[in-house]
N, C-alpha and C positions, 0 to 999 in steps of 0.2 A: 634332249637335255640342254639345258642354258650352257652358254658355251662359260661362263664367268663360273658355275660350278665345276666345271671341269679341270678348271688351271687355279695353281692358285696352292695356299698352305693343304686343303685339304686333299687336293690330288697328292702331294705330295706325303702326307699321314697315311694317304690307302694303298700305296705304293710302298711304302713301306711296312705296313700290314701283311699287306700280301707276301710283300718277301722275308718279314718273321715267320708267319704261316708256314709258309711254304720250308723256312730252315728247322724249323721245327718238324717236318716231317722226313726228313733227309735221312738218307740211310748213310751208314757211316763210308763205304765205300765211295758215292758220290761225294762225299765232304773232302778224302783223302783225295781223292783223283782231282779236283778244283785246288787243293791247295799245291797238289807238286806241280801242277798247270803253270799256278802263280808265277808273275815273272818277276817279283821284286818282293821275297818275304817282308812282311812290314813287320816293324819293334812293336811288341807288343807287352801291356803290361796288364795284371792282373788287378782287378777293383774288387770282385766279391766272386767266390767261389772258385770252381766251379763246388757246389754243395747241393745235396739229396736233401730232400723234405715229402712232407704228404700236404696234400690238397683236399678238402671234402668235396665231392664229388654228389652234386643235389640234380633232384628229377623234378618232373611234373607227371602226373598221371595223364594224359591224351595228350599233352606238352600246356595245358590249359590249367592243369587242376593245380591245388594247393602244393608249393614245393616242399619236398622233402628229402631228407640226409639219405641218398644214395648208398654212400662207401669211403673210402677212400683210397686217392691214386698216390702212386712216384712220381715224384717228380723231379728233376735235374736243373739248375738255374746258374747260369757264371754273366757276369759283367768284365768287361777289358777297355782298355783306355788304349788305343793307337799314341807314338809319338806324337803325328799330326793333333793330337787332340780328343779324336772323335772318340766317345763310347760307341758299345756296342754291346749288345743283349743277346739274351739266348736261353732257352728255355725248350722243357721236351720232356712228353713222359718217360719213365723209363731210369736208369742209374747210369747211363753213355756219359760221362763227365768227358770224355773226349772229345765227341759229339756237341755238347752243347757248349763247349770252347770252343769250335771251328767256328759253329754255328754264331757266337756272336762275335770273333773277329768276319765272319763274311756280313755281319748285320752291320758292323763297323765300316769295311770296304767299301758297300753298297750305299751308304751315305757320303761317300766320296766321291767328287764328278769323274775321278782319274779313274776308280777302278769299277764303277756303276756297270758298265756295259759289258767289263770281264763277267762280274758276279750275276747277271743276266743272263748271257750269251752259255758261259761255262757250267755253272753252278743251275739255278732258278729253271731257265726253262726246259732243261732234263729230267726235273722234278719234276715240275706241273708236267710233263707227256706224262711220267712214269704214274703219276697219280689219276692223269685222264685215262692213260690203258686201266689199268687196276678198277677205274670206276667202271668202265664200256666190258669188261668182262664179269665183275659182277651184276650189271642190269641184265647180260646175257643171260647167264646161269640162273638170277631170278624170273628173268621171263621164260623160259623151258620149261619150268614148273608152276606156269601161270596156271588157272583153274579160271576159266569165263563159267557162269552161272547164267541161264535166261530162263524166263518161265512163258511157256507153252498156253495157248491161249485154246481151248477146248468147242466153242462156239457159245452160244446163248444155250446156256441151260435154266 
């Protein structure tokens, strides 16, 4: 890969991607355990929510075909403003209004060069293992109940 894509505002947008992603799937005890971590509570202040809503939730038939209305999910969304400035986002299925307050003061944090490498180090990459285990034990458990299929070739009849 070109190294000028690599640096630059858009590394920056998937990097931070990554780390909504990934706040979004945080279970609430890792949120709690990251924040008494914390070694300087920041002021924070509340911009929207935290507030519950539904989202329609659309399919494709083979992920190819024509989309259609699924269902609908929960969904949980707060915004906050740091002293310093910075917003910060959060969002998550689910009704954790607790959860997705943390969730976007560390979306907040994490765009800060001061606390980036806590919210990293502490928070972020305990999620991503805990989401890599969780995946390598479900491929396990589907591959145990794999089924191979070959057909048997009888000679020239």
């Amino acid at each position: 890969m070109d190294l000028a894509k690599q640096i630059g505002p858009n590394a920056e947008t998937n990097g931070r991607r990554r780390a909504v992603g990934l706040l979004a799937r945080a279970m609430t005890d890792e949120l709690r355990a990251a924040w008494d971590k914390l070694p300087a509570k920041p002021e924070v202040k509340p911009v929207r929510g935290p507030e519950t809503g539904l989202v329609m939730v659309r399919g494709r038939i083979g992920g190819g075909g024509a989309p259609f209305n699924l269902g609908e999910a929960t969904v949980t969304r707060a915004t906050v403003l740091l002293a310093s400035g910075t917003a910060g986002h959060g969002q998550a299925l689910g009704t954790s209004k607790d959860n997705v307050r943390l969730a976007a003061i560390f979306d907040a944090l994490w765009q800060e060069a001061g606390t980036r490498d806590f919210v990293e180090t502490t928070l972020l990459a305990p999620i991503e293992a805990r989401i890599a285990a969780e995946d390598k034990q479900k491929a396990e458990e589907t591959a145990a109940t794999r089924v191979d299929f070959f057909t048997m070739v009888r000679g020239d009849d």
